[in-house]
DRENMIVO-121626 format. One line per 10 residues: number of its first residue (from 1); their letters; for each residue x, y, z of N, C-alpha, C, O. Coordinates in nm, 3 decimals. Each point is the difference from the previous one (the first is absolute). Layout:
<pts>
NUM> a> X Y Z X Y Z X Y Z X Y Z; ...
</pts>
This chain:
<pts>
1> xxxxxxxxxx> 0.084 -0.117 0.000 -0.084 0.117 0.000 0.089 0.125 0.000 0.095 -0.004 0.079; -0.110 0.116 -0.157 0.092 0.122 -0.050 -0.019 0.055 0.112 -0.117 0.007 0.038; 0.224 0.048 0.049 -0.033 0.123 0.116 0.034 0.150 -0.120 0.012 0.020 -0.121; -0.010 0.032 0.210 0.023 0.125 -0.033 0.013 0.135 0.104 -0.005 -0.047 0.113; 0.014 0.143 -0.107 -0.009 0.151 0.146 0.070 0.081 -0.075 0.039 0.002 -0.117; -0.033 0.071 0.220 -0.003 0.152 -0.048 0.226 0.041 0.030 0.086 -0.077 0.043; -0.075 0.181 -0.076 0.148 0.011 0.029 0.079 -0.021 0.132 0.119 -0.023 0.018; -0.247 0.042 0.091 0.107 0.030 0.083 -0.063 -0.148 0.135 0.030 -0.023 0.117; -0.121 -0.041 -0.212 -0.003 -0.150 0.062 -0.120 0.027 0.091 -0.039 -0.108 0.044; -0.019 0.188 -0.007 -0.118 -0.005 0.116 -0.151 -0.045 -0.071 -0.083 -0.037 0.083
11> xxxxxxxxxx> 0.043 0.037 -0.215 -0.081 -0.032 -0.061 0.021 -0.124 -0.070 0.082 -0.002 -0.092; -0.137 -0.086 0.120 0.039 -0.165 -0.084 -0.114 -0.043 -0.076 -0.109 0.051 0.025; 0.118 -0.124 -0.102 -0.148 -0.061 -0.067 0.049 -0.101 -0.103 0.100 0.012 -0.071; -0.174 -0.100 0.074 0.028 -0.140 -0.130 -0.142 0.004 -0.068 -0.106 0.045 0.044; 0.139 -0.114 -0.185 -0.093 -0.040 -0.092 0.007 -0.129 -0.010 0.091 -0.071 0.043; -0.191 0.036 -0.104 -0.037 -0.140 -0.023 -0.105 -0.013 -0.140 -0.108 0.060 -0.007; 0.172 -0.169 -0.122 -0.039 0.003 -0.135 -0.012 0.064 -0.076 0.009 0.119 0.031; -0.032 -0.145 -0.148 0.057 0.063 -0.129 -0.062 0.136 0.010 -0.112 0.024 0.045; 0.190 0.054 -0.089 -0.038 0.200 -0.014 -0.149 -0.020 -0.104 -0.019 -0.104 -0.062; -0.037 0.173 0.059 -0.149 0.055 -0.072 0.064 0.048 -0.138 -0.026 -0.049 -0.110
21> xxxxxxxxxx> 0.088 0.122 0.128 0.083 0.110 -0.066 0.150 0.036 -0.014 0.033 -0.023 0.116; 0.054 0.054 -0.163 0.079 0.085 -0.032 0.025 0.054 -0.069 0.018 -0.033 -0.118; -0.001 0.218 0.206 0.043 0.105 -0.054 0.099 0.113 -0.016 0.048 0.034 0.108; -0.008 0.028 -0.204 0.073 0.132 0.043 -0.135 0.123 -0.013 -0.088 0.016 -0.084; 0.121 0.049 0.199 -0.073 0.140 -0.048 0.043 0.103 -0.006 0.080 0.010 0.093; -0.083 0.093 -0.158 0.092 0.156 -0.068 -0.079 0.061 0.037 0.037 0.117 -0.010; -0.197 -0.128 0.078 -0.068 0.142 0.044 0.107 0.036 0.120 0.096 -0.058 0.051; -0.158 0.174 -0.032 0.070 0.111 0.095 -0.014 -0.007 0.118 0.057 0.082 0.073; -0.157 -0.208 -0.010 0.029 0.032 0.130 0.105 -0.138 0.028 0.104 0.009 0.064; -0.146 -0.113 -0.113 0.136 -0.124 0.032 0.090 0.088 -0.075 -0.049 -0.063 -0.094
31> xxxxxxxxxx> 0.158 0.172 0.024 0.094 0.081 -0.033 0.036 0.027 0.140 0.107 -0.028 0.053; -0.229 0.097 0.013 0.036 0.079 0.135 0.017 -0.097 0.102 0.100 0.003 0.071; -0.207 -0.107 -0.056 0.015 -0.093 0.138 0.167 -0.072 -0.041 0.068 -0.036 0.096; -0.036 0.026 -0.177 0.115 -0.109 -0.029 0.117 0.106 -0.029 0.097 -0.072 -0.023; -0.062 0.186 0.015 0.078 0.089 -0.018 0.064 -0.010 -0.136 0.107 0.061 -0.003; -0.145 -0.128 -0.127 0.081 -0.065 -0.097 -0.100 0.041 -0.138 -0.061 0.107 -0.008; 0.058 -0.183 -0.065 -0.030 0.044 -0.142 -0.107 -0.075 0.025 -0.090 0.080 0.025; 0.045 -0.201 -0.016 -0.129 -0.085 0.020 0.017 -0.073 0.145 0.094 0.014 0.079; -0.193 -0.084 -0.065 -0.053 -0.088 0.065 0.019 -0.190 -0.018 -0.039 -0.036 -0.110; 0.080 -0.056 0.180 -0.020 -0.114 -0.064 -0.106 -0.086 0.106 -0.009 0.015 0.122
41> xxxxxxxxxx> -0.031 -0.063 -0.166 -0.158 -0.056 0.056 0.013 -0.128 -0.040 0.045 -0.033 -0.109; -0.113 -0.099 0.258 -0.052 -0.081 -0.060 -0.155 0.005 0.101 0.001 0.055 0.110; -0.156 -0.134 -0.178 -0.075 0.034 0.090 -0.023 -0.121 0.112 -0.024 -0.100 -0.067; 0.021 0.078 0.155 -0.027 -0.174 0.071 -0.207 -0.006 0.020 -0.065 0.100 0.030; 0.026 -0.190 -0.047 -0.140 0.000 0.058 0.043 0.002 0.178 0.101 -0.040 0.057; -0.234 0.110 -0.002 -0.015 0.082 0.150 0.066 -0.171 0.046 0.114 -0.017 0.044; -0.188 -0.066 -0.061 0.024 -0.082 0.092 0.138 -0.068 0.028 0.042 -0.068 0.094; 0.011 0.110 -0.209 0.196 -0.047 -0.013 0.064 0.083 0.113 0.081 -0.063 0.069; -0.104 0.212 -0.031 0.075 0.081 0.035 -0.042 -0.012 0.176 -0.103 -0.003 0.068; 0.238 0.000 -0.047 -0.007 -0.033 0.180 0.094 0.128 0.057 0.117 0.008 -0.040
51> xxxxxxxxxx> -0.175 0.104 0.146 0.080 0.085 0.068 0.080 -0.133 0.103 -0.058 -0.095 0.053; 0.233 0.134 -0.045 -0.009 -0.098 0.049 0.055 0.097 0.139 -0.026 -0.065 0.101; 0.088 0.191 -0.068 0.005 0.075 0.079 -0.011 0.139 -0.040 -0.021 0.036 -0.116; 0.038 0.057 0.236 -0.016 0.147 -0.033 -0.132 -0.021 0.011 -0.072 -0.098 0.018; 0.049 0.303 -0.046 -0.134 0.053 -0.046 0.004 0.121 -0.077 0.050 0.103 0.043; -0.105 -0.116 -0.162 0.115 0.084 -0.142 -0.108 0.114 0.029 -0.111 -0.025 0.048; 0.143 0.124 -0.073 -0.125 0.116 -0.001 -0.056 -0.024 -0.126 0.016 -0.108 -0.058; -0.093 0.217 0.003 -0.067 0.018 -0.096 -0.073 0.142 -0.036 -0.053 0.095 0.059; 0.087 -0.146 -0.208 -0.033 0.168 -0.080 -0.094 -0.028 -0.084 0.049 -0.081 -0.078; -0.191 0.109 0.038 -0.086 0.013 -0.113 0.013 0.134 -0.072 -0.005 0.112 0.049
61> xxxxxxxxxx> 0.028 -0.156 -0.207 -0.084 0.117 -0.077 -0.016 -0.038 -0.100 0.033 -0.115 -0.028; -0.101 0.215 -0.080 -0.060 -0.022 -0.110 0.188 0.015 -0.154 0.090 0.077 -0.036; -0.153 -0.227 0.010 0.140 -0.038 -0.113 -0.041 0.050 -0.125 -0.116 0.000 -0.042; 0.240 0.053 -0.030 -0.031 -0.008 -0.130 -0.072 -0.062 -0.080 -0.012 0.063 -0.105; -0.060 -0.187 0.107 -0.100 -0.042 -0.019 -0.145 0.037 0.060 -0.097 -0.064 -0.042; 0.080 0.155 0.130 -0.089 0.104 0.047 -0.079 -0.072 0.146 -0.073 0.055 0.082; 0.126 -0.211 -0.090 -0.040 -0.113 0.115 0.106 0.018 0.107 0.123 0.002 -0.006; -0.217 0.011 0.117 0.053 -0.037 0.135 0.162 -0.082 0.027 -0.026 -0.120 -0.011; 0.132 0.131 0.031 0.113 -0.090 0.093 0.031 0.059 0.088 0.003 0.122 0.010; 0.028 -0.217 0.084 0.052 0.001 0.092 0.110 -0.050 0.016 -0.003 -0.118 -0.036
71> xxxxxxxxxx> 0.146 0.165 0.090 0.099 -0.069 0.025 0.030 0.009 0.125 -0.036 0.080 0.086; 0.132 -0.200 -0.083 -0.002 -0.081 0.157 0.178 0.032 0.020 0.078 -0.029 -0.092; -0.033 0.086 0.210 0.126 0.030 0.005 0.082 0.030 0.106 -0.046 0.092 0.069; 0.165 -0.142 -0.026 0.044 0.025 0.154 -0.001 0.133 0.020 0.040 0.092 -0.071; -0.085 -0.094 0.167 -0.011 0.156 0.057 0.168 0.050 0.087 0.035 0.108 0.049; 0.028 -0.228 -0.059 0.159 0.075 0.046 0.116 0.004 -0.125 0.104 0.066 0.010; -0.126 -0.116 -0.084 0.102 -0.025 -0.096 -0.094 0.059 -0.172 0.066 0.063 -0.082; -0.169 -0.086 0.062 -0.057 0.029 -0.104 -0.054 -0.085 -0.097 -0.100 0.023 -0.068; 0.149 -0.093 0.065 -0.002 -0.115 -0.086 -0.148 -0.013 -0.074 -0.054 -0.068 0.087; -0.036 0.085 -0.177 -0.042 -0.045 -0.033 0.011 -0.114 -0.063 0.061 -0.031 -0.102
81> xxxxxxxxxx> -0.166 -0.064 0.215 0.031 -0.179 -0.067 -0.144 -0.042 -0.076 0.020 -0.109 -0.052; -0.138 0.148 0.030 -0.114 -0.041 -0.045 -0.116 0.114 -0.013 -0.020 0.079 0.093; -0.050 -0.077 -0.209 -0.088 0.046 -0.003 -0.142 -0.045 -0.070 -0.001 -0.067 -0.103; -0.114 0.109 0.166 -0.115 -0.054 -0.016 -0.165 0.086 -0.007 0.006 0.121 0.020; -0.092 -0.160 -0.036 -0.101 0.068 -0.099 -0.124 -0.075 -0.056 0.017 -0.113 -0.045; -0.120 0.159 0.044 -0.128 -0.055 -0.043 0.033 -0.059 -0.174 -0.053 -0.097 -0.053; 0.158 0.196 -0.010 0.056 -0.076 -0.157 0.024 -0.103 0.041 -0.039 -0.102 -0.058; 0.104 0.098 0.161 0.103 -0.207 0.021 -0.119 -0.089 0.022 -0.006 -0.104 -0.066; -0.118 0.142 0.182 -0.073 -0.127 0.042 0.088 -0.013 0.117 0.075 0.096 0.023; -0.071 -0.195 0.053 0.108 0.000 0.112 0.153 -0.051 -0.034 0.083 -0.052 0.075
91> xxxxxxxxxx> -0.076 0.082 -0.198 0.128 -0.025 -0.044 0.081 0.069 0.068 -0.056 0.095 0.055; 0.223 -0.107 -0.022 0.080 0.105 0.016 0.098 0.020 -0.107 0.031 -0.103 -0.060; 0.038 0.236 0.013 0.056 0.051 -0.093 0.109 0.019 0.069 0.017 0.108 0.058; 0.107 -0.244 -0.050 0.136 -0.026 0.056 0.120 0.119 -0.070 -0.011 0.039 -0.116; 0.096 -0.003 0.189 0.103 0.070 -0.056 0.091 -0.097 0.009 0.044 -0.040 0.108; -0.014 -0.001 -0.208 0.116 -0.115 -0.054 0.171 0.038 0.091 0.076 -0.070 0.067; -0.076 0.157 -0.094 0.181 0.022 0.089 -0.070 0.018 0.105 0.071 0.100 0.005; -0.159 -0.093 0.114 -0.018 -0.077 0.125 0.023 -0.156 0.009 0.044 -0.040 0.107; -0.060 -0.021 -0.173 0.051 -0.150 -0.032 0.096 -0.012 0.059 0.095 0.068 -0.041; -0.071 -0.160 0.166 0.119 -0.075 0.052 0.122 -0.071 -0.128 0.121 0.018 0.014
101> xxxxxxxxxx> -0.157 -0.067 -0.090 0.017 -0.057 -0.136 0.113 0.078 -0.096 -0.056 0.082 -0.073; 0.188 -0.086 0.056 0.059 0.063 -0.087 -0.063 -0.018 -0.138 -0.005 0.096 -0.078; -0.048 -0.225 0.043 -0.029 -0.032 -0.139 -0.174 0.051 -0.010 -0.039 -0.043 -0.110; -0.035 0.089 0.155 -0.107 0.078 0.005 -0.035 0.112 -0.117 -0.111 0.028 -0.046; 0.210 0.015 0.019 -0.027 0.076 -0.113 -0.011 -0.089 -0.164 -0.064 0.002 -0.105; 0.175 -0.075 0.172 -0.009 -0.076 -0.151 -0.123 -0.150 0.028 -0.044 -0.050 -0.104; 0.007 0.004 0.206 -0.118 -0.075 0.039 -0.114 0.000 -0.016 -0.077 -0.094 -0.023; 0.049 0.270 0.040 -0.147 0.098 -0.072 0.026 0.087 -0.115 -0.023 0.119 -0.019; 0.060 -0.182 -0.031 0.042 0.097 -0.165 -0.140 0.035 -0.057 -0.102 -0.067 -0.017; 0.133 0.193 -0.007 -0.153 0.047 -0.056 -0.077 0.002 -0.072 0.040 0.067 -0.095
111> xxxxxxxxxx> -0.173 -0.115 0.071 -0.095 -0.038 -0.090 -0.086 0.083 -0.073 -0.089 -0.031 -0.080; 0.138 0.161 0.125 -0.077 0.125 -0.020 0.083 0.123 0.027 0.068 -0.009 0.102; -0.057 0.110 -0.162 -0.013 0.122 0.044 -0.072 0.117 -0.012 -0.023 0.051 -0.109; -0.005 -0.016 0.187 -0.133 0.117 0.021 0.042 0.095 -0.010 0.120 0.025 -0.003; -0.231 0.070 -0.008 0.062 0.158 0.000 0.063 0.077 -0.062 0.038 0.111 0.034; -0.009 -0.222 -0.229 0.133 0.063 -0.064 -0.015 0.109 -0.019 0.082 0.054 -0.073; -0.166 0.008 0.117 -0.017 0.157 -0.075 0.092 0.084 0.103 0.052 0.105 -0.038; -0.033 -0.153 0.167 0.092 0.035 0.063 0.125 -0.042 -0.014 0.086 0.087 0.009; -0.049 -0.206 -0.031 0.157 -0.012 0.008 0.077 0.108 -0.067 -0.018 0.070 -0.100; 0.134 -0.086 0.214 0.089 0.072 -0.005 0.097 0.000 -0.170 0.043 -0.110 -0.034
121> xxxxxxxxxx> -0.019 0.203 -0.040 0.069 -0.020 -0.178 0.111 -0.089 -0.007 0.020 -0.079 -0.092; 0.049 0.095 0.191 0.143 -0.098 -0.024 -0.058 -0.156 0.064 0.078 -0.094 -0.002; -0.182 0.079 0.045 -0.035 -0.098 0.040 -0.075 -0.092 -0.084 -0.120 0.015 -0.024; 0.235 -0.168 -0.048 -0.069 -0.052 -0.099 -0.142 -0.111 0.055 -0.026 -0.040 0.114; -0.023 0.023 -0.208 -0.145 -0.125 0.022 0.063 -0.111 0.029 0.108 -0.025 -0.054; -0.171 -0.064 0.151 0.041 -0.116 0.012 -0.038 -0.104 -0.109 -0.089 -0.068 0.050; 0.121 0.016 -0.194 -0.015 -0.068 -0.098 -0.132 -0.046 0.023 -0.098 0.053 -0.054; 0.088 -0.178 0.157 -0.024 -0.126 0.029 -0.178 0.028 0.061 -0.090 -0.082 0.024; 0.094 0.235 -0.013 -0.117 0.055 0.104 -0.072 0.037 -0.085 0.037 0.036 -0.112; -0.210 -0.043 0.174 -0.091 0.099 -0.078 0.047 0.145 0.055 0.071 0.025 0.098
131> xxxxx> -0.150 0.088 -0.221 0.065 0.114 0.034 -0.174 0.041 0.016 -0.083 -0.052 -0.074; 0.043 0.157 0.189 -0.078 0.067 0.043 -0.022 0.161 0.000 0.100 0.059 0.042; -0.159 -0.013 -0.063 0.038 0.151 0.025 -0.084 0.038 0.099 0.047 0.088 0.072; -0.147 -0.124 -0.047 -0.056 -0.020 0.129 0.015 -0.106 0.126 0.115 -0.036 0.026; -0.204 -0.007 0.040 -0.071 -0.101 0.086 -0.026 -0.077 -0.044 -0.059 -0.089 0.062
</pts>
């Protein structure tokens, strides 16, 4: 079972079975929550995802897609590790480099990318992915 937490270790959590989804996203607020050019996402169904310590705060607002998220995040270190939303269902929307897992990035390789209308210019398409310009 994949653990995963936040940077500075006080927030823990594991998944359990195959992701719903994987994504990169280029809207602007995973730009901002992730400090970087996109976002990498995989989604777990609610019932995979186990807090396994901590208690992450939480932020709602309205996403570039104009729907409700919420992200879930240590309140001492920052970390956003998950985010979630009436779009998911009780899915959660994993941040892949929270992954305990060095090989995680290349484990959830992405099946999608969203948002191209945002990506960043020097930032090429992932071949292998559908390309989105929305949601």
């Amino acid at each position: 079972m994949p653990e995963g937490g936040c940077f500075c270790g006080k927030v823990r959590y594991s998944i359990e079975g195959e992701p719903l989804g994987k994504a990169l996203c280029h809207c602007y607020d995973c730009r901002k929550i992730s400090g970087s050019t996109y976002s990498t996402n995989i989604i777990v169904a609610g019932p995979g995802f186990k807090l396994l310590s901590g208690t992450p705060k939480s932020i709602a607002k309205t996403a570039d897609s104009g729907r409700e998220i919420v992200s879930h995040f240590c309140g001492d270190c920052g970390s956003t590790l998950w985010r979630d939303g009436a779009a998911f269902g009780d899915g959660r929307v994993i941040k892949v480099g929270t992954l305990d897992d060095a090989n995680a990035f290349d484990d959830y390789a992405p099946a999608v990318e969203l948002f191209t209308s945002h990506r960043v210019g020097w930032v090429s398409e992932v071949s292998t992915a559908v390309q989105k310009a929305q949601m």
